[in-house]
Backbone as ProteinMPNN parsed JSONL, in Angstrom:
{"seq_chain_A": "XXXXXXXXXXXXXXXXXXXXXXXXXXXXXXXXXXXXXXXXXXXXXXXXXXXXXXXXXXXXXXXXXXXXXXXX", "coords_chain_A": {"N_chain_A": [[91.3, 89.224, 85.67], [88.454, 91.514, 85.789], [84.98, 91.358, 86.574], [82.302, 93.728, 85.526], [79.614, 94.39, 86.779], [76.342, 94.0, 86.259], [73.216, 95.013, 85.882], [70.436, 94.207, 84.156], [67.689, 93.639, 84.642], [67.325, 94.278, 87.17], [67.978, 94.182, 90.552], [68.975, 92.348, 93.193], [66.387, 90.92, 93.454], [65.944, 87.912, 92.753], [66.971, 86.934, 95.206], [65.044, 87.946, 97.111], [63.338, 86.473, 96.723], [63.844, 84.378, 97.068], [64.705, 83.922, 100.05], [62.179, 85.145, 101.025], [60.727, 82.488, 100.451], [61.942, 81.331, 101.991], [64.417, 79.791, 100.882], [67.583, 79.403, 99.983], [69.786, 81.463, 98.567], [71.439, 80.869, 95.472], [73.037, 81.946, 94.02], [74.65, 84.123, 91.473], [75.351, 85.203, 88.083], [77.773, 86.687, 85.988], [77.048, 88.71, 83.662], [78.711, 88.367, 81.241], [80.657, 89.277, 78.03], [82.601, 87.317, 77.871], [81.921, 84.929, 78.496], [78.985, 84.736, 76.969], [80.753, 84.127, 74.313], [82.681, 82.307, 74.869], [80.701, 79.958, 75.445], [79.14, 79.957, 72.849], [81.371, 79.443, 71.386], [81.363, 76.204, 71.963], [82.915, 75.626, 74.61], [82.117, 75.994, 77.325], [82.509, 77.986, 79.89], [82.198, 77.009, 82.632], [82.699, 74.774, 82.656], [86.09, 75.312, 83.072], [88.856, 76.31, 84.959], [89.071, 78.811, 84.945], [88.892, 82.923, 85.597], [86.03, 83.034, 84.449], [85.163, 80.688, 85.289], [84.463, 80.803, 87.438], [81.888, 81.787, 88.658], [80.416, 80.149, 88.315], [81.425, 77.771, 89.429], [81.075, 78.779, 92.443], [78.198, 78.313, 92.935], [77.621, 76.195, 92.215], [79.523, 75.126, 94.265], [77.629, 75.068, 96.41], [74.695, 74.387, 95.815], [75.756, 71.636, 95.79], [76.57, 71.905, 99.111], [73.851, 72.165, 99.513], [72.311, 69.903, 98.72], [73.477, 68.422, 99.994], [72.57, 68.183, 102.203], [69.981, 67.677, 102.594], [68.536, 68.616, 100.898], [67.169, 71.115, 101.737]], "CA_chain_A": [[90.188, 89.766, 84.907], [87.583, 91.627, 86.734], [83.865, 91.737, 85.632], [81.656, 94.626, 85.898], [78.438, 94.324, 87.249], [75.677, 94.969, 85.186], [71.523, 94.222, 86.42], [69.488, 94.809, 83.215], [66.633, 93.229, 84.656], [66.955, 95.073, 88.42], [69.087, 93.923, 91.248], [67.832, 91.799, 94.538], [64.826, 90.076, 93.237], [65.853, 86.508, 92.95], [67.757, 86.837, 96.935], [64.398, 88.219, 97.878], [62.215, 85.823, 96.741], [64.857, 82.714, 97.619], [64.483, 84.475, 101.318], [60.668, 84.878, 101.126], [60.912, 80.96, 100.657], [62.825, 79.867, 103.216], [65.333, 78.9, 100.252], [69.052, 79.763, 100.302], [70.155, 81.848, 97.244], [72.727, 79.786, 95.164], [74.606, 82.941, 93.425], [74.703, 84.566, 89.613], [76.569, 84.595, 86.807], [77.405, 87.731, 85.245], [76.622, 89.061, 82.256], [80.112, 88.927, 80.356], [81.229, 88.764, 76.983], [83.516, 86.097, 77.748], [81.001, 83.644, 78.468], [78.779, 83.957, 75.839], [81.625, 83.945, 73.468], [83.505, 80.594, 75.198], [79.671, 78.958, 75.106], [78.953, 79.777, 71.711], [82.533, 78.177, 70.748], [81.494, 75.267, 72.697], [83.893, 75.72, 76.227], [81.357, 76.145, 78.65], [82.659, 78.651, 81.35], [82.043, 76.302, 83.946], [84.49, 73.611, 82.68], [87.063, 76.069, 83.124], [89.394, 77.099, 86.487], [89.359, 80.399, 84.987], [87.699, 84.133, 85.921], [84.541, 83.053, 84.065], [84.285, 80.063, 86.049], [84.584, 81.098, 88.866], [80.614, 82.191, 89.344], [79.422, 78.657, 88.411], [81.876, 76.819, 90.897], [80.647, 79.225, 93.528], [77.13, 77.964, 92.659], [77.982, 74.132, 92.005], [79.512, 74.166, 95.613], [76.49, 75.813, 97.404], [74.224, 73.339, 94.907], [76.392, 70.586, 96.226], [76.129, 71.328, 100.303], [72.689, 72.163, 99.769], [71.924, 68.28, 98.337], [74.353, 67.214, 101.109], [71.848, 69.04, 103.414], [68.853, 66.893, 102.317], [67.611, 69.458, 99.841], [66.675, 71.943, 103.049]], "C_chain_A": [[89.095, 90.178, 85.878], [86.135, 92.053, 85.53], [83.436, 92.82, 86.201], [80.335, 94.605, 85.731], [77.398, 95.016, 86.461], [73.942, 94.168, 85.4], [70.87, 94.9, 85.583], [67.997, 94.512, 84.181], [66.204, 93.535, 86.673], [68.489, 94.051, 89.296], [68.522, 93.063, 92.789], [66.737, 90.905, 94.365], [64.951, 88.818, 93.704], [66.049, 86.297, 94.188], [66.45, 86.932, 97.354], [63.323, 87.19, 97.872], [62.621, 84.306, 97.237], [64.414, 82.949, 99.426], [62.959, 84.008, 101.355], [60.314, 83.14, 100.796], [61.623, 79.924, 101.034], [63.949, 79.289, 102.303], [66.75, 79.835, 100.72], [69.229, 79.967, 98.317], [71.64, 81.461, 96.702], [73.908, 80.828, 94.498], [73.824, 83.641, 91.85], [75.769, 84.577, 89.364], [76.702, 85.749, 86.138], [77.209, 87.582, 83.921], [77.91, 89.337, 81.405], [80.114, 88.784, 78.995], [82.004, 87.272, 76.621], [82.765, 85.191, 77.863], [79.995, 83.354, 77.907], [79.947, 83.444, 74.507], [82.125, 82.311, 73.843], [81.846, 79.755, 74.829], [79.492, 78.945, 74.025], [80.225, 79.163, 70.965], [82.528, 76.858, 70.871], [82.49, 75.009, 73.999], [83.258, 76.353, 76.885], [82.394, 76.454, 79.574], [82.975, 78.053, 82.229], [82.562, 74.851, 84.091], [85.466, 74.165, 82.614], [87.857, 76.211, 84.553], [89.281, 78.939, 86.044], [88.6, 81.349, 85.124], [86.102, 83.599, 85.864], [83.84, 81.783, 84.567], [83.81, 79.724, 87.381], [82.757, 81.33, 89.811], [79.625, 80.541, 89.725], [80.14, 77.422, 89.426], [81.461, 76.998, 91.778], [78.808, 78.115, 93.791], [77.066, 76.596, 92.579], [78.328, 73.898, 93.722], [78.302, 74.559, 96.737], [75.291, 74.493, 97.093], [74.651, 71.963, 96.366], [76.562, 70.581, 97.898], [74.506, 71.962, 100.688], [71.755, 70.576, 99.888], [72.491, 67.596, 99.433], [73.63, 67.172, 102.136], [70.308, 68.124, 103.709], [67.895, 67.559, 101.382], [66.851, 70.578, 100.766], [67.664, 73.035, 103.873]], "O_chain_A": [[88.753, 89.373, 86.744], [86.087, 92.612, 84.434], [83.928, 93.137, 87.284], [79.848, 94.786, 84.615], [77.427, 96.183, 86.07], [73.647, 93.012, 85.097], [70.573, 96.064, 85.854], [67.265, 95.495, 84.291], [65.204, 93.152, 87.281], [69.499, 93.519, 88.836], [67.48, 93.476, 93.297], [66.299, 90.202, 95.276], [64.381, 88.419, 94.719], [65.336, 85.391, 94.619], [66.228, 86.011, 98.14], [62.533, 87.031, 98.803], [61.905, 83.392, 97.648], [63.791, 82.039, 99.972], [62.56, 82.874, 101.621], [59.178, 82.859, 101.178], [61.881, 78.737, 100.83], [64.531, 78.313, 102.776], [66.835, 80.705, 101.586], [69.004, 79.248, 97.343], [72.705, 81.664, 97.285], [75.129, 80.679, 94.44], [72.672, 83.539, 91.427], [76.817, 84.227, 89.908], [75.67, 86.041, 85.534], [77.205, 86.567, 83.224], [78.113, 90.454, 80.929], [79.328, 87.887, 78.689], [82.012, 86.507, 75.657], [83.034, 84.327, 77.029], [79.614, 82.184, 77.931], [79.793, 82.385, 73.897], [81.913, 81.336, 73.122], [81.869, 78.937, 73.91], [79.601, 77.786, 73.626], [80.054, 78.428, 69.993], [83.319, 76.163, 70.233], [82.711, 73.815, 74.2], [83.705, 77.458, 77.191], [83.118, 75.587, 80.063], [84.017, 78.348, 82.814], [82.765, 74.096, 85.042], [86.209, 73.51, 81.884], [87.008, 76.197, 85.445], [89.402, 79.94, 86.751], [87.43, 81.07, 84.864], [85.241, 83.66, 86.742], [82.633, 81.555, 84.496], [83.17, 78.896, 88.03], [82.476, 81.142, 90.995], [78.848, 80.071, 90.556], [79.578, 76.479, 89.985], [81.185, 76.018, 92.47], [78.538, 77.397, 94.753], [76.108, 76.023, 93.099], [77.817, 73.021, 94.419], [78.359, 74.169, 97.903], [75.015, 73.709, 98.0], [74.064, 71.604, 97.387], [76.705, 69.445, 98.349], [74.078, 72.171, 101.823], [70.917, 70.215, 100.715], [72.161, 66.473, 99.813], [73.821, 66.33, 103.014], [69.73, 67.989, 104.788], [66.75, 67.184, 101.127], [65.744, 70.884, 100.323], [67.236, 73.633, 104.86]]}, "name": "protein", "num_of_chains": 1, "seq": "XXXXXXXXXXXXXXXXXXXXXXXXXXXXXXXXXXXXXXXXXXXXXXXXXXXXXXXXXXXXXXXXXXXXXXXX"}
């Protein structure tokens, strides 16, 4: 399944401002169908192995050696 990229609200911002504060940008999540649909059924995306959870694992393991990092 491939998603297709879609920035209602622009493109870059959050990276730039994670940058402009020394932070480390953790990822996004697109904008699919499939994942409001699975959340509004109750099957959160991101208890899944599949396509749609693929953005929030990326993000959970970045999360996870950021905390390992000392929060820095």
């Amino acid at each position: 399944m491939c998603f297709l990229s879609s920035d209602p609200f622009g493109s870059g911002g959050a990276e730039a401002a994670a940058r402009a504060m020394g932070e480390e940008f953790l990822g996004r999540v697109p904008l699919a169908m499939e994942i409001r649909v699975a959340s509004d059924a109750g099957q959160p995306p991101a208890a899944n192995d599949g396509p749609q959870g693929a953005a929030f694992t990326a993000i959970a393991e970045r999360l996870a050696a950021w905390l390992d990092r000392g929060g820095r």
